[in-house]
C-alpha positions in Angstrom: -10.3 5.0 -20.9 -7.7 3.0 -22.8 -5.5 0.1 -20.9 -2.1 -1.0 -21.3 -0.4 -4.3 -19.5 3.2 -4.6 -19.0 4.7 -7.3 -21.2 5.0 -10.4 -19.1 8.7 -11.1 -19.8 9.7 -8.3 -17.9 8.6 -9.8 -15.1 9.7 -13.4 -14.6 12.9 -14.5 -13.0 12.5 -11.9 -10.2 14.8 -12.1 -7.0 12.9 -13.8 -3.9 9.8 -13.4 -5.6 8.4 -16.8 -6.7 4.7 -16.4 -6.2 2.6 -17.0 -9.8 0.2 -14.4 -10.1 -3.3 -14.1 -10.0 -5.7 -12.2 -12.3 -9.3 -10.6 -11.4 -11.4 -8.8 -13.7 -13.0 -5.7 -12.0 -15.2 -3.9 -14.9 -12.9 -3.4 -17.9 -9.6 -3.9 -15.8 -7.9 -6.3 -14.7 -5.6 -6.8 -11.2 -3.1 -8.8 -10.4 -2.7 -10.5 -7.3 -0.1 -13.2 -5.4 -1.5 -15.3 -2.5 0.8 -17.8 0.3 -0.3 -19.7 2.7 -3.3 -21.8 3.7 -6.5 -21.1 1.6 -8.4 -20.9 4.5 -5.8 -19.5 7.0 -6.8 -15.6 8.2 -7.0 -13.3 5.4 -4.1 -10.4 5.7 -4.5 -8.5 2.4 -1.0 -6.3 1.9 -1.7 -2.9 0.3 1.4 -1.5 -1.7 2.5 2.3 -1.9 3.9 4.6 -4.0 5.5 3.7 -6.9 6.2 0.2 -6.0 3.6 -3.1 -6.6 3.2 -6.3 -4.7 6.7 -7.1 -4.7 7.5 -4.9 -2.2 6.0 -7.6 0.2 8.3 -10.6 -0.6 10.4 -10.2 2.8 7.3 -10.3 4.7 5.0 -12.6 3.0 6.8 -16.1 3.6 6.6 -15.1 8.0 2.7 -14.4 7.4 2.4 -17.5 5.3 4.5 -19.5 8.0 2.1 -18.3 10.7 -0.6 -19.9 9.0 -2.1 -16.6 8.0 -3.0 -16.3 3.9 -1.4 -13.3 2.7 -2.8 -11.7 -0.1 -0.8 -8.8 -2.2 -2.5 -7.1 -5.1 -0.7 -4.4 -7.5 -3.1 -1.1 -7.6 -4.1 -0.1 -11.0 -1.5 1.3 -13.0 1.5 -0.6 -11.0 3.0 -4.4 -11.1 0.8 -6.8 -13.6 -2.3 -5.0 -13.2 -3.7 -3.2 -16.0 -2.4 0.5 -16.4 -4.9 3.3 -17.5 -2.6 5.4 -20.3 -2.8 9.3 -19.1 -2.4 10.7 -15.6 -5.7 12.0 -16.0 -7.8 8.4 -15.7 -6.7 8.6 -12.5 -8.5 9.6 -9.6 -8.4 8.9 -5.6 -12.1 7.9 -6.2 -11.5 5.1 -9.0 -8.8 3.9 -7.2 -10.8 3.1 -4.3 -13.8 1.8 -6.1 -11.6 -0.4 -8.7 -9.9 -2.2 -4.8 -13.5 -2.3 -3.6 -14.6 -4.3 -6.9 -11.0 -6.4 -6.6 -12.4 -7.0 -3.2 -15.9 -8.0 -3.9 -14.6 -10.5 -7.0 -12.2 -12.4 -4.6 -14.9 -12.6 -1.6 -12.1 -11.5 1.0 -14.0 -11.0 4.1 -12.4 -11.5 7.9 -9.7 -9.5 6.6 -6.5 -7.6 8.3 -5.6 -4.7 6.6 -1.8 -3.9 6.4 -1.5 -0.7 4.4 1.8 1.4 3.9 2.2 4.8 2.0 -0.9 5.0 -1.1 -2.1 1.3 0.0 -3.2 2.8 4.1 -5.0 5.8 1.7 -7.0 3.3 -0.5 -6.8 0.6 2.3 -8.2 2.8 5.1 -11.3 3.7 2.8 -12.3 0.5 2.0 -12.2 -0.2 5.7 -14.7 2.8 6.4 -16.7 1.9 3.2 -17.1 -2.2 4.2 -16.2 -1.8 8.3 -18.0 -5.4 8.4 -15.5 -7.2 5.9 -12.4 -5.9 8.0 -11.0 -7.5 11.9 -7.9 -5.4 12.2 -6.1 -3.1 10.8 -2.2 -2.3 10.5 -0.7 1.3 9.4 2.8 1.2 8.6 4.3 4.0 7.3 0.8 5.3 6.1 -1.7 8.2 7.1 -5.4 9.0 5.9 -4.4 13.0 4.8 -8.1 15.3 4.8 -5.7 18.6 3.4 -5.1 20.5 6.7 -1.7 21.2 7.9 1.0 21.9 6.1 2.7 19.0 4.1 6.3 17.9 5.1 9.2 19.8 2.7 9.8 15.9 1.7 6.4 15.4 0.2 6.4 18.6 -1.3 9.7 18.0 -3.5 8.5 14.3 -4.5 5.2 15.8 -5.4 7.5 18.5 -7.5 9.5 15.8 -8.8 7.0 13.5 -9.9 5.1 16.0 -11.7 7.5 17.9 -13.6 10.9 16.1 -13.6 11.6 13.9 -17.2 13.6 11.3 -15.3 11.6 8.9 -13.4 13.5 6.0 -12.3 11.3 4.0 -9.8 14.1 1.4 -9.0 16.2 4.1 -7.9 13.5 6.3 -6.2 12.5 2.8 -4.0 16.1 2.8 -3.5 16.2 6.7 -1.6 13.5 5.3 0.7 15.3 2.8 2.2 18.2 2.6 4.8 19.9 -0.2 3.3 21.1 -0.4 -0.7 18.9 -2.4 -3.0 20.9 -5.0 -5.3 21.4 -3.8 -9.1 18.7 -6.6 -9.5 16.2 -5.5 -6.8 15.6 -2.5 -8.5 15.3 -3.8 -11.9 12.6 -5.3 -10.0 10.7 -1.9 -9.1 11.6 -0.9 -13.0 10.5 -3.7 -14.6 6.5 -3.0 -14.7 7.3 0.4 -15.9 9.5 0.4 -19.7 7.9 3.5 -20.7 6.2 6.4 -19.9 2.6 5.7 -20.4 3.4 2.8 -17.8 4.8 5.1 -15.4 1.6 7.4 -15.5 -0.1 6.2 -12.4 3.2 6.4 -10.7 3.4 10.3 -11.9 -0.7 10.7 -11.1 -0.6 9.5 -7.3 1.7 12.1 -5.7 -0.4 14.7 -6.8 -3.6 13.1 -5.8 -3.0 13.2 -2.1 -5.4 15.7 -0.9 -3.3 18.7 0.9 -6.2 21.4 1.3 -9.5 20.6 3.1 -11.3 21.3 -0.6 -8.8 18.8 -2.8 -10.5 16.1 -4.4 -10.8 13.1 -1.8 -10.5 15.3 1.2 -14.2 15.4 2.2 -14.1 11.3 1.7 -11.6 11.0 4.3 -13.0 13.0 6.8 -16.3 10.7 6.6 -13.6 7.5 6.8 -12.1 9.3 9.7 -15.6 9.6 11.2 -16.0 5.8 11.3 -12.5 5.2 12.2 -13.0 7.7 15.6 -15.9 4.9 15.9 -13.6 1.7 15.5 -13.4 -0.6 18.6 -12.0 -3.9 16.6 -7.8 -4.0 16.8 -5.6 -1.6 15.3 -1.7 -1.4 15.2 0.6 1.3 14.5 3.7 0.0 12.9 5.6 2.9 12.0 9.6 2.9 11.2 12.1 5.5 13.0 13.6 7.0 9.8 10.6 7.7 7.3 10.9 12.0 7.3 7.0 11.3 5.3 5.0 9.5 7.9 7.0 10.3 11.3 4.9 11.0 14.0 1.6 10.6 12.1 1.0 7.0 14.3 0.1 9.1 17.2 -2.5 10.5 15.3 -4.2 6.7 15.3 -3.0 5.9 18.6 -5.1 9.1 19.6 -8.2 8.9 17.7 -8.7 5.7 17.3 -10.4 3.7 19.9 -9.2 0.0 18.9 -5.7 1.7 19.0 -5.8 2.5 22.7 -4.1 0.6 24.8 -1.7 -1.5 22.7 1.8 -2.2 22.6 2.3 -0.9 18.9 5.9 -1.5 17.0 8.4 0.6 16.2 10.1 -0.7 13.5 13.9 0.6 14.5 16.5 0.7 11.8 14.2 1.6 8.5 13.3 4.2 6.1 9.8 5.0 4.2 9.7 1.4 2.6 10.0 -0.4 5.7 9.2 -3.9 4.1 12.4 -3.8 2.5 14.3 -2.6 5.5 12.8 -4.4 7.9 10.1 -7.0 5.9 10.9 -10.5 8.2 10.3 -7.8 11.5 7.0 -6.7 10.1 5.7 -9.9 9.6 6.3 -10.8 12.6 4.7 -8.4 13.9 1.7 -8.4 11.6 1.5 -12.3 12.4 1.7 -11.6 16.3 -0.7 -8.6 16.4 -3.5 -11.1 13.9 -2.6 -14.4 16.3 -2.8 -12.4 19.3 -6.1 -10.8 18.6 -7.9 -13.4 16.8 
């Protein structure tokens, strides 16, 4: 499997997004990472979706940091600085997983809150059920663990359409149709930048279509053993779902349901935002994420 990096010029100067970022070698490739606050503060470790990277977390990072919590936002392979396998084909929901569980094992995070959103709560969510011992807590926003039954929403089904077949692919602007509010001109050059061509862009075109929508996709049978030790899971967990995502709405009473650490809580309704909730709403999440961690510890 051949690797490509984004050149690093495209991605200085960006807006509200000083953090220097870190590099970890996991096998062949490597993964970026930023980190704020105390080094030995509460680990929170933000998990990115689809097709953004770790600056999607720059409105909520400086709260968590504030808190005295240490935030920690890695780019998946294949998005922001991390390294980028060339065909849609290298990936897989399996590697993705096992390259995150190596990213996790390298750093030594362990005492962790999980705070996964879109394709981060479907890579975060198995690495909790893989490594239960090295997670506290755990926050789904905007995120779901799919095992293929049902029927998927009309909205997934034209991204999934969209990503595979159509030849224009502009992340920025695609970022931009999840939100409520307008991005700046800069913001998404931003989502653009790790992404100048179209081998770049090929994890971005792979994901969609590796979300498991029948009960014998690839990955389906893996989530329905996660499942089985999340039905077991008596440590915290928080819904913290927006009121406009048409992806993910309604899927947090799915957690608040089957999951035993979610009974009970007062979870968060993030009022006002669309899919990509950190941008609508990122200073309210953090909050959130920082009271649910404080709260619980």
């Amino acid at each position: 499997m051949k690797t490509i990096r984004t050149p690093p010029a495209r991605l200085r100067s960006l807006p509200d997004f000083p953090w220097e970022p870190r590099i970890t070698d996991v096998g062949d490739l490597r993964v970026a990472w930023v980190e704020a606050g105390p080094p030995d503060g509460p680990p929170v470790l933000l998990m990115h979706g689809e097709p953004s990277w770790s600056f999607l977390w720059r409105r909520v990072i400086p709260g968590l940091a504030r808190s005295g919590l240490r935030a920690l936002a890695p780019d998946l392979p294949g998005f922001g600085r991390s390294d980028k396998p060339r065909r849609v084909d290298d990936y897989s929901y399996a590697r993705l997983v096992r390259w995150m569980e190596g990213w996790m094992d390298r750093v030594g995070l362990d005492g962790a809150t999980l705070v996964g959103q879109d394709w981060g709560s479907l890579v975060g969510l198995r690495m909790v059920a893989d490594r239960p011992e090295r997670f506290e807590r755990v926050v789904v926003a905007n995120g779901f663990l799919p095992t293929g039954e049902g029927t998927p929403s009309a909205v997934f089904r034209a991204w999934r359409a969209f990503a595979r077949w159509s030849p224009w692919f502009p992340v920025g602007r695609i970022v931009d149709f999840g939100c409520r509010r307008r991005l700046s001109r800069r913001e998404r050059a931003a989502y653009d930048a790790p992404f100048p061509d179209r081998e770049h862009r090929a994890g971005a075109r792979a994901l969609p279509r590796l979300v498991p929508i029948r009960p014998d996709d690839p990955g389906a049978e893996e989530n329905r053993r996660a499942w089985s030790v999340l039905e077991r899971w008596e440590k915290p967990l928080l819904t913290a779902f927006s009121d406009g995502d048409p992806v993910t709405r309604g899927l947090e009473r799915v957690f608040q349901r089957r999951v035993p650490g979610a009974r009970g809580r007062d979870h968060v309704t993030i009022r006002g935002a669309g899919h990509f909730l950190q941008e609508d709403r990122g200073e309210e999440l953090g909050r959130a994420v920082a009271d649910f961690v404080l709260r619980t510890r």
